[in-house]
C-alpha positions as CSV (number, residue, x, y, z in Angstrom):
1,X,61.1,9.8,12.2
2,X,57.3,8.8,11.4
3,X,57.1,12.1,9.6
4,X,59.9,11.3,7.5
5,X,59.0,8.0,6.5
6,X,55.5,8.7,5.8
7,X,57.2,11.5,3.3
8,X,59.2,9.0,1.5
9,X,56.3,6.8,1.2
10,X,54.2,9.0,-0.6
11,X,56.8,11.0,-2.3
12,X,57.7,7.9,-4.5
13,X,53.9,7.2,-5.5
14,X,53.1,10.5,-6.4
15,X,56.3,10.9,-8.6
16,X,55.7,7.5,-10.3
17,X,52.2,8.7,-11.2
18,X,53.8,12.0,-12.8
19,X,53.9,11.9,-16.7
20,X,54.5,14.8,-19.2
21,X,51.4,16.8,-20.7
22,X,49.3,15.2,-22.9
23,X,45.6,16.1,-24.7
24,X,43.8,13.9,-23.1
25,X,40.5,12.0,-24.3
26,X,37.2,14.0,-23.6
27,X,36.1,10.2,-22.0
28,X,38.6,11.3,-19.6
29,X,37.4,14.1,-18.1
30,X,33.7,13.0,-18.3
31,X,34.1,9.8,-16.5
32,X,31.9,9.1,-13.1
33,X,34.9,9.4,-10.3
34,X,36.7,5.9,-9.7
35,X,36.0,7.4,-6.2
36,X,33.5,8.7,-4.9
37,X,31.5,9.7,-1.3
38,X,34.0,7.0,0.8
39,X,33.5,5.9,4.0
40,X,35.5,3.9,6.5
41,X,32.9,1.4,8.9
42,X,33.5,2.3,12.3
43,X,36.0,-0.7,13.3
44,X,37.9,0.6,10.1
45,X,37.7,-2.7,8.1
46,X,35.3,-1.3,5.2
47,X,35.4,0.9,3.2
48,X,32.2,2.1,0.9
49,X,32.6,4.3,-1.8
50,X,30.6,4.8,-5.4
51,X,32.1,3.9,-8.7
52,X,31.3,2.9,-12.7
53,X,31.4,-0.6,-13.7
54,X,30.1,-1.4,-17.2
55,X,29.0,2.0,-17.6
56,X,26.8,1.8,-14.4
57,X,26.3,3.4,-11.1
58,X,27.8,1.0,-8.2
59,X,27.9,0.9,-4.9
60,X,30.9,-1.0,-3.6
61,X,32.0,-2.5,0.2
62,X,35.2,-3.4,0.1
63,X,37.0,-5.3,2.8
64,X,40.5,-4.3,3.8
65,X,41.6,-7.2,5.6
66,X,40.6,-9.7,3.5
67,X,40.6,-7.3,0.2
68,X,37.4,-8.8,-1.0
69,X,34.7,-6.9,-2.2
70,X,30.9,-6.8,-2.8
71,X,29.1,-4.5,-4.8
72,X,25.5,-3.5,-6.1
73,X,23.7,-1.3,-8.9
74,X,22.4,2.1,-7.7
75,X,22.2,4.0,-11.2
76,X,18.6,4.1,-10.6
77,X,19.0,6.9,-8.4
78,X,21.3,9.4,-7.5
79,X,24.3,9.1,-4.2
80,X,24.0,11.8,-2.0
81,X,25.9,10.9,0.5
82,X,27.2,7.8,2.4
83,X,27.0,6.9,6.4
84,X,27.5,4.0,8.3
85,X,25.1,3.3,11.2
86,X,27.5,0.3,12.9
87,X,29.9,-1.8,11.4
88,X,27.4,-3.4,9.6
89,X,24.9,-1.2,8.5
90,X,26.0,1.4,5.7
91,X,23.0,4.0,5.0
92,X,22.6,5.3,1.5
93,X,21.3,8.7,0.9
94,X,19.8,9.2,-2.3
95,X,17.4,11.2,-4.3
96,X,15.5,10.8,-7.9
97,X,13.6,13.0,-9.9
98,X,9.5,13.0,-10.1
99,X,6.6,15.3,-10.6
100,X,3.6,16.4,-8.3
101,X,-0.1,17.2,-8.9
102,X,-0.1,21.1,-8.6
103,X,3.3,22.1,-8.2
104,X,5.1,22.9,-11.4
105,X,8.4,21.5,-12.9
106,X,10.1,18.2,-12.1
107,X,11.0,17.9,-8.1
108,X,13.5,16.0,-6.3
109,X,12.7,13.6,-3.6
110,X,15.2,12.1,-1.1
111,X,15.6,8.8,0.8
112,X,17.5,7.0,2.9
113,X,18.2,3.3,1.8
114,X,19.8,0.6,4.6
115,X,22.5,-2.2,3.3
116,X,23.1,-4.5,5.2
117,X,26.7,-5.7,4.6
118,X,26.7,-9.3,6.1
119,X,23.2,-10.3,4.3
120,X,24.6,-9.5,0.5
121,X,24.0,-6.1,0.4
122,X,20.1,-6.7,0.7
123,X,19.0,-3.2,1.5
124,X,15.8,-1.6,2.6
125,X,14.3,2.3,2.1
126,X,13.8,3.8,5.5
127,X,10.7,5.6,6.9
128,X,8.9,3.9,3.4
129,X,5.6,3.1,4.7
130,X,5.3,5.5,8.0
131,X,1.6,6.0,9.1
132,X,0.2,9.3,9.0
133,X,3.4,10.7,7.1
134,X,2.8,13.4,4.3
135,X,4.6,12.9,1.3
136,X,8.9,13.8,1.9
137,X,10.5,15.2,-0.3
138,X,13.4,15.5,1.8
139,X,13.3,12.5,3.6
140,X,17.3,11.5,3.3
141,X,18.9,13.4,5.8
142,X,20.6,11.7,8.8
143,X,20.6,14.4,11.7
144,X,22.1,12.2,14.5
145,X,23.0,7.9,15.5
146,X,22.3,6.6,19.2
147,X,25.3,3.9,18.8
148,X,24.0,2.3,21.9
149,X,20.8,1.1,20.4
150,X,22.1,1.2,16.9
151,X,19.3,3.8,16.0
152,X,19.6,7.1,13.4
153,X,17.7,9.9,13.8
154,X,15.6,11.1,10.5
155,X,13.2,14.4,10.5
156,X,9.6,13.5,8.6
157,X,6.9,15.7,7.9
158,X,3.4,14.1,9.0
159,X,-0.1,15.1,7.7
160,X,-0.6,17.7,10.0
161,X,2.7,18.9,8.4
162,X,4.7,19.2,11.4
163,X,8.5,18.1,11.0
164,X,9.2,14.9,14.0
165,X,12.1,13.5,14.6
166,X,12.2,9.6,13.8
167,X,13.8,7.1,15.5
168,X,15.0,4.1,13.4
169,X,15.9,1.0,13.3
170,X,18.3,0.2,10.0
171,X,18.0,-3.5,10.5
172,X,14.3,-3.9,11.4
173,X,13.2,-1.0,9.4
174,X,11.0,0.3,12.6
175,X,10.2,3.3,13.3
176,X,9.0,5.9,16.3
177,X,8.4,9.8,16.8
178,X,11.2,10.5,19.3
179,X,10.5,14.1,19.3
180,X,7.8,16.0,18.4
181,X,8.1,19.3,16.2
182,X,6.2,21.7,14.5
183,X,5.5,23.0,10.9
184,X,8.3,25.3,11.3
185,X,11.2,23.1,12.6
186,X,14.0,23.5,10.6
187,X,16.8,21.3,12.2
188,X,17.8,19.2,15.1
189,X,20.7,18.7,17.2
190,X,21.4,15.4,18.3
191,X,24.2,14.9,21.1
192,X,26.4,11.5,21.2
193,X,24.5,9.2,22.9
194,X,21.5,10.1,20.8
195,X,19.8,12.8,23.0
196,X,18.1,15.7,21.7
197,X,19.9,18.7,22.4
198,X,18.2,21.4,20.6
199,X,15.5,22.6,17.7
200,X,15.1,25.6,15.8
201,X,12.2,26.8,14.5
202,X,12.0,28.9,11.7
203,X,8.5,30.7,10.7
204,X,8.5,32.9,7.1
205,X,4.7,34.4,8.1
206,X,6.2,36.5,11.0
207,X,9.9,36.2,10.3
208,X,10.5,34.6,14.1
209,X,13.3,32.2,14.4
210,X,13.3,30.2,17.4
211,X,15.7,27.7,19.4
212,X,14.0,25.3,21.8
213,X,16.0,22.8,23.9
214,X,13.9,19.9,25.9
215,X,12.4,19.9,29.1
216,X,10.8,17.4,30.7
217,X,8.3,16.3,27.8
218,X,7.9,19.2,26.1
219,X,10.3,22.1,25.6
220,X,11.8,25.3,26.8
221,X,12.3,28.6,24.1
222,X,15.7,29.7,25.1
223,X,16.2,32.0,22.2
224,X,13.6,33.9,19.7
225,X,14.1,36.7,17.3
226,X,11.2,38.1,15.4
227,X,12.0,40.5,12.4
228,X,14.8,37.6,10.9
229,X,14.3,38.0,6.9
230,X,16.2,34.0,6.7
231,X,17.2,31.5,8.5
232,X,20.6,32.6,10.4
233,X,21.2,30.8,13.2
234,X,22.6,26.9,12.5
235,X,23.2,24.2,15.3
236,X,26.7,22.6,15.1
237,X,26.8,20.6,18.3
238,X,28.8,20.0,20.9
239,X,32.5,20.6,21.2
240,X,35.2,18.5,22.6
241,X,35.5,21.1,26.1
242,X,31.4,20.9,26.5
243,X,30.6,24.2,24.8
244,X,27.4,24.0,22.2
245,X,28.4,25.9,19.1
246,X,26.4,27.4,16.4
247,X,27.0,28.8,13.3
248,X,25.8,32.7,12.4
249,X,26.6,34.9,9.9
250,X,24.7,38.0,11.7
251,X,26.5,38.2,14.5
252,X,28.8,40.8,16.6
253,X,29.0,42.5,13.5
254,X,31.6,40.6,11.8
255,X,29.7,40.4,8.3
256,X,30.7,37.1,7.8
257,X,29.8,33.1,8.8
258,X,31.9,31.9,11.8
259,X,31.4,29.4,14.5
260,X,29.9,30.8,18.0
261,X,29.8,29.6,22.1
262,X,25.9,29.3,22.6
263,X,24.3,28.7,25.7
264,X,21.8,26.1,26.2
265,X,20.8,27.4,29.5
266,X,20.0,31.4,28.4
267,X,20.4,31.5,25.0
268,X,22.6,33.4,24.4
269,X,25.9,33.5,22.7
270,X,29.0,33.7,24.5
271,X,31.7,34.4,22.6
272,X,33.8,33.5,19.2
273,X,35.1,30.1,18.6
274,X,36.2,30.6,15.2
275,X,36.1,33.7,12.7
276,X,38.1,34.3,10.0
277,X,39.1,37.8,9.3
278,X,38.5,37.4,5.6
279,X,36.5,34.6,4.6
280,X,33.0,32.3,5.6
281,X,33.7,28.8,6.6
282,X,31.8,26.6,4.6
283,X,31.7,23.7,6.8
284,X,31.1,22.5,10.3
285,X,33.4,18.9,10.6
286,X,31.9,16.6,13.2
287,X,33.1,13.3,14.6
288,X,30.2,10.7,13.2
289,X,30.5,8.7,16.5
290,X,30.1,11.8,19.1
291,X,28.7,14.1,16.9
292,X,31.2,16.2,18.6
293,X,32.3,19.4,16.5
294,X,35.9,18.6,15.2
295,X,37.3,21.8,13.0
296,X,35.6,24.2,10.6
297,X,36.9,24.6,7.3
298,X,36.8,27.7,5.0
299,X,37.9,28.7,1.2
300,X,41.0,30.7,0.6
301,X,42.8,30.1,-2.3
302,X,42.2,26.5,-2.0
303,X,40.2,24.6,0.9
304,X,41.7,25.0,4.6
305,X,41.0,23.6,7.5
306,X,40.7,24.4,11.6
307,X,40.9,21.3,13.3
308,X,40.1,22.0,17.7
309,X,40.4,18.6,18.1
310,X,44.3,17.9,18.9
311,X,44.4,14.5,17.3
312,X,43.1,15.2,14.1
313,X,45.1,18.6,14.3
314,X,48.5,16.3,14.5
315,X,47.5,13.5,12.1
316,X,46.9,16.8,9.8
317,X,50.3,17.7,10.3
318,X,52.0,14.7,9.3
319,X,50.2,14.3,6.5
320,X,50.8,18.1,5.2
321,X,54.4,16.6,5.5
322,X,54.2,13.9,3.8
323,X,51.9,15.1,1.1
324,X,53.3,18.7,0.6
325,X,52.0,20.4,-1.9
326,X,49.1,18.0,-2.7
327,X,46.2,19.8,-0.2
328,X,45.7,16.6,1.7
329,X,42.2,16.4,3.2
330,X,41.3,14.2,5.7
331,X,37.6,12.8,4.9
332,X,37.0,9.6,7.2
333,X,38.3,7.9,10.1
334,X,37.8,4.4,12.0
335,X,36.4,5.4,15.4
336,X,39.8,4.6,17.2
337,X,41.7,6.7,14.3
338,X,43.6,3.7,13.8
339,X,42.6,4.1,9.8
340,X,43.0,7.5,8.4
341,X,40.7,7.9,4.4
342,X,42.1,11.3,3.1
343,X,42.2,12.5,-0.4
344,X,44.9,15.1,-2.1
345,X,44.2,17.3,-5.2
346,X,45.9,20.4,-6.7
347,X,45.6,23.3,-9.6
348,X,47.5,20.6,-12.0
349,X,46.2,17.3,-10.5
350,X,42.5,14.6,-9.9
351,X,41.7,13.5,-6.5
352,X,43.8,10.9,-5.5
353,X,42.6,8.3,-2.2
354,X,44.7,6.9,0.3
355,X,44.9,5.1,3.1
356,X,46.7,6.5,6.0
357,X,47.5,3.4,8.5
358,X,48.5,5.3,11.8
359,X,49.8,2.3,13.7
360,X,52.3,0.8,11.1
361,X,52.3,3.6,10.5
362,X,52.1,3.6,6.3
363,X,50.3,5.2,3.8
364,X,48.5,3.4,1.2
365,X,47.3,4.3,-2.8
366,X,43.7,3.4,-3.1
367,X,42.4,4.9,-6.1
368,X,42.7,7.7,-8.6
369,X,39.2,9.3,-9.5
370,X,40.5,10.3,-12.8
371,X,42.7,7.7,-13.8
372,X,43.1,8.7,-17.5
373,X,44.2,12.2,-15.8
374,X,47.5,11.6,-14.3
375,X,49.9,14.3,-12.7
376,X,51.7,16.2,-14.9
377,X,48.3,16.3,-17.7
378,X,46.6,19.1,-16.9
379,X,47.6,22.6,-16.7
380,X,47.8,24.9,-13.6
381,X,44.6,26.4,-12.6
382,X,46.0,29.6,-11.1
383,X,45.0,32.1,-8.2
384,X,45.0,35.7,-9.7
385,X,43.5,38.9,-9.0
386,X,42.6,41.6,-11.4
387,X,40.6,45.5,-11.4
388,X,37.4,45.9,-11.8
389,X,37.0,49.2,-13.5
390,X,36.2,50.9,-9.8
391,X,39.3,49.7,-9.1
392,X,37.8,46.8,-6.9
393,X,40.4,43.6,-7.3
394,X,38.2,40.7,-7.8
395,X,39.7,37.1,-7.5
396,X,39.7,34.5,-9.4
397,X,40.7,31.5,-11.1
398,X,43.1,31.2,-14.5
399,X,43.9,28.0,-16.5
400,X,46.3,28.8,-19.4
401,X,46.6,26.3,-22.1
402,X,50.1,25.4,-23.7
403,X,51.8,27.6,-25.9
404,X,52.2,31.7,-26.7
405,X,49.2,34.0,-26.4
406,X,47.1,35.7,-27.1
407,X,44.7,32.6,-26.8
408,X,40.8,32.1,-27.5
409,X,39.4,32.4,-24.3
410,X,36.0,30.8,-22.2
411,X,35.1,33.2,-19.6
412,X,33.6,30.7,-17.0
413,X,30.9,32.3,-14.5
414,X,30.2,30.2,-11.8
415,X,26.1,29.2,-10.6
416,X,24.6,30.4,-7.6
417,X,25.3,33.2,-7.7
418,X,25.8,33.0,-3.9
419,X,28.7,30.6,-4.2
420,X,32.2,30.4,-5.1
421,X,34.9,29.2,-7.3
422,X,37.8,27.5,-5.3
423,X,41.5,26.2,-6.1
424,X,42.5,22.7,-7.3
425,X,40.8,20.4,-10.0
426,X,38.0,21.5,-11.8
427,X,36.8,19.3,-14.7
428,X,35.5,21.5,-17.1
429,X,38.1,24.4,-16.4
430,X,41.0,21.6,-17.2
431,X,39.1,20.3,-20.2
432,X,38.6,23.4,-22.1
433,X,42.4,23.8,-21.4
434,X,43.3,20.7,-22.8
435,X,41.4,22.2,-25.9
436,X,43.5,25.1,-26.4
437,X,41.4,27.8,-24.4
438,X,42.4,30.2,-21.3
439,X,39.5,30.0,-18.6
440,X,38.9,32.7,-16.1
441,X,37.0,32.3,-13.6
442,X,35.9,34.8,-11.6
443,X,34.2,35.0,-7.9
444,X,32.7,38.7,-8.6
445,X,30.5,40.3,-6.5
446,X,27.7,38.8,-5.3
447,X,29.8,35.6,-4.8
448,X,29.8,33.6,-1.5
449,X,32.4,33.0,0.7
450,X,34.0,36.4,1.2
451,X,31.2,37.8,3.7
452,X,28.0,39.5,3.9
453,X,29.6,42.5,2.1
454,X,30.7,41.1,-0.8
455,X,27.4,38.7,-1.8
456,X,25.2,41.7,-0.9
457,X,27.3,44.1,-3.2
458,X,25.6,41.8,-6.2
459,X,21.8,42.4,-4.9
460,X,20.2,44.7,-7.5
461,X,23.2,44.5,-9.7
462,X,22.2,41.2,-12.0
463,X,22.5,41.3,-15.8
464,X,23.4,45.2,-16.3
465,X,24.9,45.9,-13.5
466,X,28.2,45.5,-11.4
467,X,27.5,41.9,-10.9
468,X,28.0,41.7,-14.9
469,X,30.8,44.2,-15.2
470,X,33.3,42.6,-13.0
471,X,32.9,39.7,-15.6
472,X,33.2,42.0,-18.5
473,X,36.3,43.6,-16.7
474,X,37.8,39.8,-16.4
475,X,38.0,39.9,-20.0
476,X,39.4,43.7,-20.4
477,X,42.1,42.1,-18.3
478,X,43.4,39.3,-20.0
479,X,43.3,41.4,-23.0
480,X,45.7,43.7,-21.6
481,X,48.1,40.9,-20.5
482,X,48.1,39.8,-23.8
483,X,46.4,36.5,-22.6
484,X,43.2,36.7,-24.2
485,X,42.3,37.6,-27.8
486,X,39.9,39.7,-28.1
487,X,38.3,38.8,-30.9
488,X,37.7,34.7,-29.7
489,X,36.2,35.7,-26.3
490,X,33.0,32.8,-25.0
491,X,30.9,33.6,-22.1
492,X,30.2,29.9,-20.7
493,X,28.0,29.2,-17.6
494,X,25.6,26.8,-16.1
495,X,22.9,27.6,-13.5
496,X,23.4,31.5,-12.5
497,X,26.7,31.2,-14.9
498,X,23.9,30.2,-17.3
499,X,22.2,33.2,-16.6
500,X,25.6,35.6,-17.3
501,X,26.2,34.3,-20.0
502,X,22.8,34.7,-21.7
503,X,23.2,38.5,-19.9
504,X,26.5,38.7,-21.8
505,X,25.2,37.6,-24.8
506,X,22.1,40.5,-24.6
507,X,23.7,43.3,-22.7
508,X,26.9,43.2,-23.9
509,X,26.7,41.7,-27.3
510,X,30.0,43.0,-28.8
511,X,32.4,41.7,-26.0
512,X,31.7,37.9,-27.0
513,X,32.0,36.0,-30.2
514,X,29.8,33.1,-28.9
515,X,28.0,32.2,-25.2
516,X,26.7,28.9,-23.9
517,X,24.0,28.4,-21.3
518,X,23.5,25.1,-19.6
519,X,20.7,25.5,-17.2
520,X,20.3,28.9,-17.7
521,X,17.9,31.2,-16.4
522,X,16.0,33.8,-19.2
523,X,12.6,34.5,-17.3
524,X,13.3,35.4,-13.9
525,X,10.0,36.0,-13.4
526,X,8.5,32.5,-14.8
527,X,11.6,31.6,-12.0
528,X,10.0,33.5,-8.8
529,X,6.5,31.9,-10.1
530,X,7.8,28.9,-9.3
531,X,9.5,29.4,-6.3
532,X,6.3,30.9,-5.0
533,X,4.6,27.8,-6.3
534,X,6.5,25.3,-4.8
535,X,7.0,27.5,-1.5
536,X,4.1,29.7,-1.2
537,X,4.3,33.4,-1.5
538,X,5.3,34.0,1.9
539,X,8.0,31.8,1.8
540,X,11.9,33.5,3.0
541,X,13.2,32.2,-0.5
542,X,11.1,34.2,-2.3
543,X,11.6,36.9,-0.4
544,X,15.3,36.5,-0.6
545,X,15.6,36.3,-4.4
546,X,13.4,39.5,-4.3
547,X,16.4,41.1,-2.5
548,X,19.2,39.7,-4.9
549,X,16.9,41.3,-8.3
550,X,16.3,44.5,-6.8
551,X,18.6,45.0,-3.8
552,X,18.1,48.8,-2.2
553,X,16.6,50.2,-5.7
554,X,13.4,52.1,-5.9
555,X,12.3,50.0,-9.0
556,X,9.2,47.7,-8.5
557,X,9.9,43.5,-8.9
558,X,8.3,43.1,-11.5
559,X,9.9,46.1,-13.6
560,X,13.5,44.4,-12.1
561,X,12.8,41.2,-12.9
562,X,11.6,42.1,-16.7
563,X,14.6,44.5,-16.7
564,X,17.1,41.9,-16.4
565,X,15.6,38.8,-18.5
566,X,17.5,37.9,-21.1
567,X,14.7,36.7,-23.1
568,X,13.3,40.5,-23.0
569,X,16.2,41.8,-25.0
570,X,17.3,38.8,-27.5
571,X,17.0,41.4,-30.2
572,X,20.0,42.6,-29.2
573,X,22.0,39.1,-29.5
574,X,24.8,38.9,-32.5
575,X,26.7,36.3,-31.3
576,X,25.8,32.5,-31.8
577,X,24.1,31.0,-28.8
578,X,24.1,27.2,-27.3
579,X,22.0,26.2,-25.0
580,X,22.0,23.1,-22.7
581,X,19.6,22.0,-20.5
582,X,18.5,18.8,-18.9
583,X,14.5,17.9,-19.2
584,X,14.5,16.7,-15.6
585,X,16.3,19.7,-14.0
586,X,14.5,20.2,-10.6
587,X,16.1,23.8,-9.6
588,X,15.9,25.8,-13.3
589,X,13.1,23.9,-15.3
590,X,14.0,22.9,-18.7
591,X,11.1,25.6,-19.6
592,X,13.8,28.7,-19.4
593,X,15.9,27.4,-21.7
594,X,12.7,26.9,-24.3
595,X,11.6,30.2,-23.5
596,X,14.9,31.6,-24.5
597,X,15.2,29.5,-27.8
598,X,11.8,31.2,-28.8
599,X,12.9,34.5,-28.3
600,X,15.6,34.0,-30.3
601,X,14.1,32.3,-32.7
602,X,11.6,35.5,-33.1
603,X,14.8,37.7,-33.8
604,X,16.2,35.4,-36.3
605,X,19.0,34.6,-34.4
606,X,21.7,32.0,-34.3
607,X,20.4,29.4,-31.3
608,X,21.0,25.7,-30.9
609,X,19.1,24.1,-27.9
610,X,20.8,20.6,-26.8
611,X,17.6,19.0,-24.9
612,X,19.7,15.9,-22.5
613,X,17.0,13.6,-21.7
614,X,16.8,12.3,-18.1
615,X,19.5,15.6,-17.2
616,X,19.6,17.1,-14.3
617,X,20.8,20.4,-12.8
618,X,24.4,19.1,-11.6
619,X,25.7,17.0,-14.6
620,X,25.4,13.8,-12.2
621,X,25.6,11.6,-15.0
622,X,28.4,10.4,-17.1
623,X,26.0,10.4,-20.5
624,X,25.1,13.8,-19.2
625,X,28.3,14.7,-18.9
626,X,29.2,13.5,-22.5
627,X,26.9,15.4,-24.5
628,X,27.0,18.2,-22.5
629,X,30.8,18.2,-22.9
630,X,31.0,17.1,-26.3
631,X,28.6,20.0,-27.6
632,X,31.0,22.7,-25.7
633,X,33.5,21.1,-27.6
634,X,32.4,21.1,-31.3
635,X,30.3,24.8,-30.9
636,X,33.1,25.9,-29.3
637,X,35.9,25.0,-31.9
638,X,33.3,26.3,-34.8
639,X,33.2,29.4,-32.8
640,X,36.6,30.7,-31.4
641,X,38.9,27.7,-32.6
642,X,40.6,29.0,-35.2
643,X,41.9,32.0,-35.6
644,X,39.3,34.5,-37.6
């Protein structure tokens, strides 16, 4: 009976939010979420979440017994994430851009800010003004709470440049070195009534990975590996039957990420808690009160999730009832689950938040995070598959406008390239849809997510190789099914996508009538130089991007890396070229994207560069989102909008 009313309940709001298809407004799609990073305090009577008012950044409390709300500016810096401490404590993680004598490019720093929620929202930047600290650049990651004491648990690097573990006070602002590390500590685990469980150390020099647990005042090595190219091994915690967990990718030959048994006592690990036969998870849930481990969650077609705990694996189920269809995901809870934040979303539709009151029990609307995108807007982004020309089926991701084909088509590469597309709304995807273009988007090899086999399958295949050809083949294949027309085909891609596109554009310059790079990469090796300057040379990451540019070939780096630099071959461009790029982008400096307009430029061909002033790398801002959207828009429909 619950079931069923809950279905009811939620039926009727989502059917009188449906409306027919309309083009909507590019505001819409660029808009900062209504909604965003939400949080329900502890005793389940707040709720913090980020939102635009006046065309600024704002951090909002909102009280849900009294439905009164305070709020404050934060567009100063950039929400990362949002935690509370207590009820009355709410932690901000953020992070801002700046620059630092001797290493090159702009850099971003993190930070953890306190609010106090019964003193106005006054608020206070943790771990500011810690003696013999070095400078932080990641200084805004909470690994752990002692509720007891109302302390959080923060790693800092000091000038001997050893990582501790802090113990701090969000009210006071004091601080203390709970546990000592070491300048290769790479992560903590902190059990639920704040004790240190475990560390893992992680040294690049030797390639020795290392798991420590405490003992007495110092600690015990329970586990060390030498020869480990990366970090493999992550803590998880604790689970609900006592078992530690950890997550690995390398282990019992599986090929993929799962979650694993681990001793504490022997170090060892002890068996399979969750693998998936297919797929990585992506994520490790854990209870923010316990720091138990909850579920695991993984990408199919769209997200899914493994809950062990049985409460959250029931309130799942009644809301996969009452929201069918809509992917409901649960994403925070009152400590005594008597308040239930969960968000749905779907190929055709926003995020939508609600309020899941199990007592009553009721669901409640909270907020849209696309408002001027209601159900029944946007067209279906669809889960296909099509053949590589080895015959490979690669997945991936197809939004069809309205109307008969063939269409002009945006073939939409996704960054990384280690990551993946997955299933339900996708701003940009829906937008160009709403313009009149099919989008494909691919996960090709070399793409995260599907297991060790499939990412490694791209090392030593970037630019020229298969890497590039399963994206070429994506168009080949909507050709044949009379989707795509061949003649008003755009490579469009930001970050790695960047880099395909610019690829596309120089190594296959007669499949594409136009190509648009927004943080694209042209110089890999002005790229490695940087890694190595901001890193050192000995550091894994360089390493590991050695391994995705030349993979088992023969070839030197630096003949690979020139090899597959688009700005080595932009003689060979004929199609017109657009490039975006943000002048504060900390991961691909704004420098690539110059370096590729001047090769161009040298070859007398057709470039634009859009230079977005205070950009970043992830389109955080809504102005950043507006130009970047509204210059896709207008090169695009110069390019392949009308027919030729």
């Amino acid at each position: 009976m619950r079931c069923m009313r809950l279905f009811l309940w939620i039926a009727v709001l989502l059917a009188a939010s449906s409306s027919g298809a309309l083009a909507q407004p590019l505001e819409a799609f660029v808009q900062e979420p209504h909604m965003r990073l939400a949080e329900l305090s502890p005793d389940g009577r707040h709720l913090a979440f980020t939102t635009e008012t006046d065309g600024r950044l704002t951090l909002v409390v909102h009280d849900l017994v009294d439905q009164q709300g305070q709020s404050v500016d934060v567009s100063e810096v950039r929400p990362i994430d949002l935690r509370w401490a207590d009820d009355r404590m709410l932690l901000l993680m953020a992070s801002d851009v700046t620059a630092y004598l001797g290493l090159r490019g702009t850099l971003d720093f993190s930070a953890i800010v306190a609010i106090d929620t019964e003193d106005g929202l006054s608020s206070r930047q943790l771990l500011r003004n810690v003696r013999r600290a070095a400078i932080n650049f990641s200084g805004g990651r909470v690994v752990g709470l002692d509720a007891d004491e109302g302390r959080v648990f923060v790693p800092l690097l000091d000038q001997n440049f050893d990582i501790n573990l802090m113990s701090v006070d969000p009210r006071s602002g004091s601080s203390r070195i709970a546990f000592r590390g070491s300048r290769w500590t790479r992560d903590w685990q902190v059990g639920a009534n704040g004790e240190v469980l475990a560390r893992i150390d992680y040294a690049s020099e030797v390639q020795r990975e290392t798991i420590r647990v405490p003992d007495g005042s110092g600690w015990r090595i329970i586990s060390e590996q030498t020869g480990v190219e990366r970090p493999s091994v992550g803590l998880a915690g604790e689970m609900p039957d006592g078992r530690f967990a950890v997550t690995t990718t390398f282990t019992n030959g599986s090929g993929r990420r799962g979650l694993y048994a681990f001793s504490l006592e022997t170090g060892e690990i002890t068996g399979a808690i969750f693998e998936h036969p297919e797929f990585d998870i992506t994520g490790v849930i854990s209870d923010p009160y316990t720091q138990q481990v909850l579920g695991v969650s993984w990408d199919e077609a769209l997200p899914r999730v493994e809950w062990f705990d049985p409460r959250f694996a029931e309130i799942q189920a009644i809301l996969d009832q009452a929201a069918a269809g809509q992917n409901p995901a649960i994403v925070s809870w009152s400590r005594d689950l008597s308040r239930i934040l969960f968000v749905t979303q779907s190929e055709a539709q926003a995020p939508v938040y609600y309020l899941f009151d199990t007592v009553t029990p009721a669901i409640h609307p909270l907020a849209e995070t696309h408002a001027g995108l209601p159900a029944g807007s946007l067209r279906p982004r669809q889960h296909i598959t099509y053949p590589a020309r080895d015959g490979t089926r690669i997945e991936a991701y197809l939004t069809v406008p309205e109307g008969e084909g063939p269409f002009p088509t945006v073939l939409l590469p996704h960054g990384g390239p280690a990551t993946r597309d997955t299933g339900g709304f996708d701003p940009l995807a829906h937008f160009l849809a709403s313009r009149g273009y099919a989008v494909i988007q691919p996960n090709f090899r070399g793409s995260g997510g599907y297991g060790d086999a499939w990412e490694f399958a791209g090392h030593g295949e970037w630019g020229t190789g298969v890497m590039q050809h399963d994206l070429s083949d994506a168009v080949a294949a909507l050709t044949t099914a009379g989707i795509a027309d061949p003649a008003r085909v755009c490579i469009v891609g930001g970050s790695y996508g960047g880099y395909a596109a610019l690829a596309g554009a120089v190594f296959t310059p007669d499949l594409y009538r136009c190509a648009v790079a927004i943080a694209g990469v042209s110089d890999v090796e002005e790229l490695i130089e940087l890694v190595e300057n901001r890193y050192g040379r000995r550091h894994w990451l360089g390493a590991a991007w050695a391994d995705r540019f030349t993979g088992e070939g023969d070839q030197s780096l630096a003949d690979a890396m020139r090899a597959i630099s688009p700005a080595n071959f932009a003689e060979n461009a004929r199609a017109p070229i657009l490039l975006i790029h943000g002048r504060d982008d900390s991961v691909v400096p704004f420098s690539q994207s110059q370096i590729m307009q001047r090769a161009l430029r040298r070859e007398h061909k057709d470039v634009e560069l859009v230079a977005v002033d205070n950009g970043d790398h992830w389109l955080t801002s809504t102005q950043m989102r507006r130009e970047v959207y509204g210059a896709l828009e207008t090169f695009l429909a110069e390019h392949i909008g009308e027919q030729p």
